[in-house]
C-alpha positions in Angstrom: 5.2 -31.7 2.2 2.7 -29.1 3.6 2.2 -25.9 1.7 3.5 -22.4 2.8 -0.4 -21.9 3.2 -1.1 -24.7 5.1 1.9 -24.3 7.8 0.7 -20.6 8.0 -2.7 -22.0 9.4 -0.9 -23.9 10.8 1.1 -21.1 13.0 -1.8 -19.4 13.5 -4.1 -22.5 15.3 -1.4 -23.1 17.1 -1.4 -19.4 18.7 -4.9 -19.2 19.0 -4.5 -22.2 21.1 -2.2 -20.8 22.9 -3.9 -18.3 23.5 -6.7 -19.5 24.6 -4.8 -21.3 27.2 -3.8 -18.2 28.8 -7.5 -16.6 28.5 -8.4 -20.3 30.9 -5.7 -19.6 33.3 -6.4 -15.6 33.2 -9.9 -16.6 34.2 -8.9 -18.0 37.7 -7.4 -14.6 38.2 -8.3 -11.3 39.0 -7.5 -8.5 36.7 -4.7 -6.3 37.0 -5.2 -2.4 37.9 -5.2 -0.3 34.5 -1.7 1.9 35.0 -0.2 4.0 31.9 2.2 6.1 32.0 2.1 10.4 31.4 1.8 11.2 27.7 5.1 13.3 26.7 4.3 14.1 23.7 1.6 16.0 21.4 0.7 13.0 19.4 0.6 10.8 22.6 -1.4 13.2 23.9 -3.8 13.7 21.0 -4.2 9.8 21.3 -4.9 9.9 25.1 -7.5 13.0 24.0 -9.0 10.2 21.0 -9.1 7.7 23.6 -11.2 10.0 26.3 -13.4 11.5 23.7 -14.4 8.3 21.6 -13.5 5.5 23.8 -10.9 2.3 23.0 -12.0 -1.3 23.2 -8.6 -2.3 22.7 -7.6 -0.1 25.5 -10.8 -0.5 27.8 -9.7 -0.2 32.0 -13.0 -2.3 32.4 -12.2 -5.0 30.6 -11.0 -8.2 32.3 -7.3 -9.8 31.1 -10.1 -12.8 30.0 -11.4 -11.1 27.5 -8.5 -9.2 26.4 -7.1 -12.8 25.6 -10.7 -13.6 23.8 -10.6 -10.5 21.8 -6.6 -11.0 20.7 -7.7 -14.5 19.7 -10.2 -13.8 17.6 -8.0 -11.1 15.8 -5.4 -13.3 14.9 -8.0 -15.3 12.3 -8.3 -11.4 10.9 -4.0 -11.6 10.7 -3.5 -14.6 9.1 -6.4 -14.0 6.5 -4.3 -10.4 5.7 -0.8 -12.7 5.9 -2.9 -15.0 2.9 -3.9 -12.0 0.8 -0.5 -9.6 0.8 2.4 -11.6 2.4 3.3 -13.9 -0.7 4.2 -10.7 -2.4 5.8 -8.6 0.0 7.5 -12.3 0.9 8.9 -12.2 -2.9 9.5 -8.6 -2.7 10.9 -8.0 0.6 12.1 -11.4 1.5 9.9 -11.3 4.8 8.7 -14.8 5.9 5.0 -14.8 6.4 5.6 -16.2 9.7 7.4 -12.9 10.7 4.5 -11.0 8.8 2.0 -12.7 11.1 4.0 -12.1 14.3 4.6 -7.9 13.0 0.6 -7.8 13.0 -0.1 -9.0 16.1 3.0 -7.3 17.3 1.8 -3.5 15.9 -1.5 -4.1 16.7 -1.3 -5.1 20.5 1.3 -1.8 21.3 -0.2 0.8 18.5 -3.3 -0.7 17.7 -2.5 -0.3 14.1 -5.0 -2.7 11.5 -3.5 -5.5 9.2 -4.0 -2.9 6.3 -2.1 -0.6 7.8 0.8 -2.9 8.6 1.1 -3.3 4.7 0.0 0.1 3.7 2.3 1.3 5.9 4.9 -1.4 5.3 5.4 -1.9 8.7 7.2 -5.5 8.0 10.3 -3.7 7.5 12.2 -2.7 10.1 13.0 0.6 9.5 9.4 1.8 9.5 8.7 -0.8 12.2 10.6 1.7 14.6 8.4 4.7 13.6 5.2 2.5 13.4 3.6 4.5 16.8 3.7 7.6 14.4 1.2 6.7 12.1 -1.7 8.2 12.5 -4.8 5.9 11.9 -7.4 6.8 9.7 -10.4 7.0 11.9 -7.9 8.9 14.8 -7.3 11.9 12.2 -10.5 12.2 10.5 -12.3 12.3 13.9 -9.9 14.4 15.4 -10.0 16.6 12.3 -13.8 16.7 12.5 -13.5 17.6 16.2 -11.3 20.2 15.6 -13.2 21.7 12.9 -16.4 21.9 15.7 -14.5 23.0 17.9 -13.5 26.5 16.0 -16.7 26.6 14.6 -15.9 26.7 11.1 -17.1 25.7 7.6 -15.6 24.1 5.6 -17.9 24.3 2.7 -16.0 27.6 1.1 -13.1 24.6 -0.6 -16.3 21.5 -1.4 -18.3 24.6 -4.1 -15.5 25.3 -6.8 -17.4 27.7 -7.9 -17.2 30.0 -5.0 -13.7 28.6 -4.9 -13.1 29.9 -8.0 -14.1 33.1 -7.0 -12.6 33.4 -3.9 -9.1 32.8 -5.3 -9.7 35.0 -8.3 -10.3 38.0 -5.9 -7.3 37.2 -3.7 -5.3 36.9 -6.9 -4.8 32.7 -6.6 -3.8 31.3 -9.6 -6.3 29.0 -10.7 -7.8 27.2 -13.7 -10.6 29.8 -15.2 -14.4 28.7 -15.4 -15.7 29.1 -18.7 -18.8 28.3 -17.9 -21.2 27.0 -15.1 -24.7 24.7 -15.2 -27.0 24.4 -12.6 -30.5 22.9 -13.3 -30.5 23.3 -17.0 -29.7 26.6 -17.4 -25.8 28.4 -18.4 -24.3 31.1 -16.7 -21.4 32.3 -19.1 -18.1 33.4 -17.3 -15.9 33.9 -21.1 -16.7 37.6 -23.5 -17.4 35.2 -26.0 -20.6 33.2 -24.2 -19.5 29.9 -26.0 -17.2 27.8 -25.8 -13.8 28.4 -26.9 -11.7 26.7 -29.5 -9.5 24.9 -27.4 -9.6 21.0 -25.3 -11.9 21.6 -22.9 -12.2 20.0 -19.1 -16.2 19.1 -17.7 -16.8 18.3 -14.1 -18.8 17.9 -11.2 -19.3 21.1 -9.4 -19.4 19.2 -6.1 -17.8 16.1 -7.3 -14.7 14.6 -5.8 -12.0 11.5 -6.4 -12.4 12.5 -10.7 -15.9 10.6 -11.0 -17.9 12.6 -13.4 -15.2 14.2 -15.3 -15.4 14.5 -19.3 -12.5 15.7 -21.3 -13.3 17.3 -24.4 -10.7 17.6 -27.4 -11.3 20.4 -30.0 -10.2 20.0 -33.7 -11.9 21.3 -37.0 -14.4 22.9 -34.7 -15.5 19.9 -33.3 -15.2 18.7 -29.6 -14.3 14.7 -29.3 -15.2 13.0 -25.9 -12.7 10.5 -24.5 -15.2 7.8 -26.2 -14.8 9.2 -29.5 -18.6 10.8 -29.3 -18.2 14.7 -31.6 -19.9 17.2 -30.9 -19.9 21.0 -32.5 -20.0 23.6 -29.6 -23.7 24.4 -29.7 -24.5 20.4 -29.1 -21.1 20.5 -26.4 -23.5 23.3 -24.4 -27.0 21.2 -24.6 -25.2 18.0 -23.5 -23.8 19.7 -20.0 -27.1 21.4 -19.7 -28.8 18.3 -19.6 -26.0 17.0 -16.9 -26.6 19.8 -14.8 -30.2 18.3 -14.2 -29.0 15.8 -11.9 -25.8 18.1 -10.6 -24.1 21.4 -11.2 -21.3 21.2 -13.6 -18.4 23.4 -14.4 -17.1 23.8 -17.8 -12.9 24.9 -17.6 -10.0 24.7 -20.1 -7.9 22.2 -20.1 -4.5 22.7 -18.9 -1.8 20.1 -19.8 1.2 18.9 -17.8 4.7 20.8 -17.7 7.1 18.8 -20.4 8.9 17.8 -17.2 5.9 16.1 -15.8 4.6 14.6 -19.3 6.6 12.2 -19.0 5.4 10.6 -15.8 1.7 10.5 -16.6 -0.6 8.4 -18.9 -2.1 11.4 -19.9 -4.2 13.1 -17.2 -3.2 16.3 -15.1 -0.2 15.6 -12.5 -1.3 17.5 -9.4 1.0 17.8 -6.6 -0.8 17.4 -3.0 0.7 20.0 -0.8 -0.7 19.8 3.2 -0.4 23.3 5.0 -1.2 24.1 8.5 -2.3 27.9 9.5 -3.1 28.4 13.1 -4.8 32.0 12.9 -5.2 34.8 10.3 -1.9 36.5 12.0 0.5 32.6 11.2 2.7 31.9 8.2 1.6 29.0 6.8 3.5 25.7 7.7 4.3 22.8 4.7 3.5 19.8 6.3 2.7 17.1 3.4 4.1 17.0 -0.3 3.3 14.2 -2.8 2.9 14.2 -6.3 0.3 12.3 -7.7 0.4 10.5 -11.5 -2.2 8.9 -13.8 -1.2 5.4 -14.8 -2.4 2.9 -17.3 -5.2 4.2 -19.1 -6.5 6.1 -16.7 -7.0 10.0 -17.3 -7.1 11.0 -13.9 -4.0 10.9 -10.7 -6.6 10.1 -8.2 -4.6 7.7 -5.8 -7.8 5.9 -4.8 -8.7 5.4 -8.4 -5.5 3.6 -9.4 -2.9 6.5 -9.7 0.6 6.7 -8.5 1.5 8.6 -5.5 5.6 9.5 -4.7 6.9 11.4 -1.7 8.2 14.5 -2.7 11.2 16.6 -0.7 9.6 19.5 0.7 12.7 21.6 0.4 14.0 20.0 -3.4 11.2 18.9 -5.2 13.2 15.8 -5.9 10.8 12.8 -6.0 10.9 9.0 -4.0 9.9 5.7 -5.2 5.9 6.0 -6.2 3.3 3.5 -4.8 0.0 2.6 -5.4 -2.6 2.6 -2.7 -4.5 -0.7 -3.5 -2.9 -3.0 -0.8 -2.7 -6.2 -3.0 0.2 -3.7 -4.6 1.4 -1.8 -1.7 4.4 -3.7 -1.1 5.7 -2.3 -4.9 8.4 0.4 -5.6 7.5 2.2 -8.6 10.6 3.7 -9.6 9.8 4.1 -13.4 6.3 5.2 -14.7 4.6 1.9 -15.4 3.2 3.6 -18.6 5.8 5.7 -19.9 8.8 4.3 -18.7 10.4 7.3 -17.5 11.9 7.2 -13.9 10.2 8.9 -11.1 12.8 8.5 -8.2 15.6 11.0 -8.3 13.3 13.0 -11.1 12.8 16.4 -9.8 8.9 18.9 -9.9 9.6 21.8 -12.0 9.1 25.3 -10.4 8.8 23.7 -7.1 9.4 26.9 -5.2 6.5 28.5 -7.1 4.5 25.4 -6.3 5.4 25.5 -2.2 4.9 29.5 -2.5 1.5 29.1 -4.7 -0.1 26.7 -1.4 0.8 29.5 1.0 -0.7 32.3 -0.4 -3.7 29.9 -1.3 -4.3 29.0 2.4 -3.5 33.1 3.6 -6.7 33.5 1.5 -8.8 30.9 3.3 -7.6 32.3 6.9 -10.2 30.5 9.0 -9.0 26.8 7.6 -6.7 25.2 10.1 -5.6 22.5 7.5 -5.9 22.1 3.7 -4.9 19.9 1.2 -4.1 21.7 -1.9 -4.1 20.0 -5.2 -1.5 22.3 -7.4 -0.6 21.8 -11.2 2.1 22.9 -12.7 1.4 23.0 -16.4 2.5 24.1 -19.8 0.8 27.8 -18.8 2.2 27.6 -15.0 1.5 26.3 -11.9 -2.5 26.7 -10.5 -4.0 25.4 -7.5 -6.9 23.1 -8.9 -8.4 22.5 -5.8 -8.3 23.0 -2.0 -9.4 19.7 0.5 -10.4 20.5 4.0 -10.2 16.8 4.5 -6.8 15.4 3.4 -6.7 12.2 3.5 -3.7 10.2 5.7 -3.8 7.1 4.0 -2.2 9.6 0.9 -0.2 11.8 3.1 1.3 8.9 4.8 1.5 6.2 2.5 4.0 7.7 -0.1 7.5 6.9 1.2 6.4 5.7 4.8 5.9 9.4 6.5 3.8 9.1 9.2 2.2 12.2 10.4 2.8 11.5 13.8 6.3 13.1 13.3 4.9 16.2 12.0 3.4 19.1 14.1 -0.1 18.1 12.9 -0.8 16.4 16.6 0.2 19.5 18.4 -1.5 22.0 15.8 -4.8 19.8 16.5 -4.4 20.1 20.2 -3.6 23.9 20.1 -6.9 24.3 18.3 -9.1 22.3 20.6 -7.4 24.5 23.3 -8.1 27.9 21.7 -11.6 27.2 20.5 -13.7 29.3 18.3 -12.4 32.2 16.9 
């Protein structure tokens, strides 16, 4: 009896026969005229803008129905190799035959052009976000549009990438942030505390242009001594020499460390919760618009929520706070619901973010202070001493806006705020 492996290569030499077949007869016959119908809406029309600006192989009016066929055929190897990887577990999970997995890829990727991650990112097997899958806005589509946009206004971005000036900026336009005790640049201190040390409390070190947590120490203070996550002490004079010497390679900021609201304790391993919060402002005279809200969670052993480092992401309902099932965003465990914290064992879905008004109201004033941003990604805490924004990210990423409960952007106004900006220009 042939394995569920070997009937699934099976399938798939048997399409790519078939296919072939078709690329031989298509050969003998001329191609047919390129015809697509009128966009009708902002994100079809964004896509028709992608498509004129950067091109489309997929979509190419040059290309002959010959090597259409050629090109699908070679993709399907690139299907069944995903289908091997991530169907047996969405097959156990979802009860989706591989065969039907294998058919959904080829199926989203010949109408949306969607990739085999993104069919199991995106969990496109099932058919309720099957229906929406023309929604989802690929990677490369938004961060290229987003880059294009941001050329187009002729903006920098740069003011949210240095937290130190982003510090400073939200101090003077009364943001509530985490304070800098202290920053190093080059070997050399510049003290922002009365005191000029540092003070007798856990303590946060990172990169002053880092990003995705890498470079981050944690410092615990007991008995006048500050213990690194390694168990490494240090008194406060030693603590000071140690980032100095960081600093030679890369500015570091030295910041208290804040810890999670009692609410939120319970669904982390220990690092910071942050709640990712996307806003939209279309001129320094617009309200800012919520369009994204997750909440991300450290898990395992981890000490940061990063959801590329091996966090947990769960949608969260803009207008509640009340939270969905979390996933993770490696894809060989995209297919699971996390609906208790793997760590902790408290449940996530139907638990609700505390102060969630505060935290909604905290991302608009945030982005009223950074008027000439069209879209941020705001990384807020809400913490035993209130909710602070931690960060700002002019480049959110999809994969974690979208990902989280299957929300593709493509049903937001992003598309048409993109396209009103290319339209207005600078200014």
């Amino acid at each position: 009896m042939l394995s569920a492996g070997s009937r699934l290569r099976r399938r798939a030499r048997s399409a790519v026969r078939h296919l072939r077949q078709r690329a031989v007869r298509a050969k003998q016959s001329p191609s047919t005229p390129y015809r697509r119908r009128a966009p009708t809406s902002d994100l079809e029309r964004l896509l028709e803008l992608y498509e004129r600006t950067f091109g489309s192989v997929d979509n190419d009016p040059s290309m002959s129905t010959y090597a259409k066929v050629r090109r699908a055929a070679s993709e399907v190897r690139k299907f069944v190799k995903a289908t091997g990887q991530y169907g047996g577990t969405v097959r156990r999970i979802s009860g989706v035959p591989l065969r039907s997995q294998l058919v959904g890829q080829i199926y989203v990727k010949t109408k949306y052009r969607l990739e085999p991650d993104e069919f199991y990112r995106f969990r496109l097997y099932e058919s309720e976000n099957r229906t929406v899958a023309g929604s989802f806005l690929r990677g490369l589509v938004d961060a290229r549009m987003r880059d294009m946009v941001i050329r187009s206004m002729n903006v920098d971005p740069a003011s949210l990438d240095d937290k130190l000036g982003f510090f400073a900026v939200c101090k003077k336009n009364g943001i509530d942030t985490i304070d800098v005790v202290a920053s190093f640049a080059n070997g050399d201190v510049v003290w922002y505390s009365r005191d000029a040390r540092p003070p007798a409390r856990d303590l946060f070190a990172k990169p002053a242009q880092g990003v995705g947590g890498h470079g981050i120490e944690f410092w615990t203070h007991e008995g006048g001594v500050y213990t690194s996550q390694e168990g490494v002490e240090l008194t406060a004079e030693v603590l000071v020499d140690h980032l100095a010497a960081l600093s030679e390679s890369t500015d570091y900021l030295l910041q208290p460390r804040l810890r999670n609201h009692p609410a939120l304790a319970v669904l982390s391993s220990g690092g910071l919760c942050t709640v990712r919060v996307v806003t939209a402002m279309e001129g320094p005279r617009s309200e800012p618009e919520v369009l994204v809200t997750v909440l991300r969670m450290a898990a395992s052993s981890s000490t940061v929520d990063n959801f590329g480092e091996g966090g947990l992401a769960a949608p969260v309902d803009p207008a509640t706070g009340v939270l969905g099932p979390a996933v993770k965003k490696a894809l060989a465990e995209a297919a699971v619901d996390f609906t208790v914290h793997p760590t902790t064992g408290h449940p996530i879905e139907g638990s609700r973010v505390p102060l969630w008004d505060e935290v909604t109201a905290l991302a608009r004033r945030a982005h009223q202070a950074f008027p000439h941003l069209l879209v941020v990604g705001w990384d807020i805490a809400v913490t035993t001493e209130g909710v602070v924004v931690v960060e700002g990210n002019s480049r959110p990423g999809s994969n974690l806006s979208q990902q989280p409960g299957a929300r593709p952007l493509g049903l937001t106004s992003l598309p048409g705020i993109y396209l009103r900006a290319l339209q207005r220009g600078p200014g």
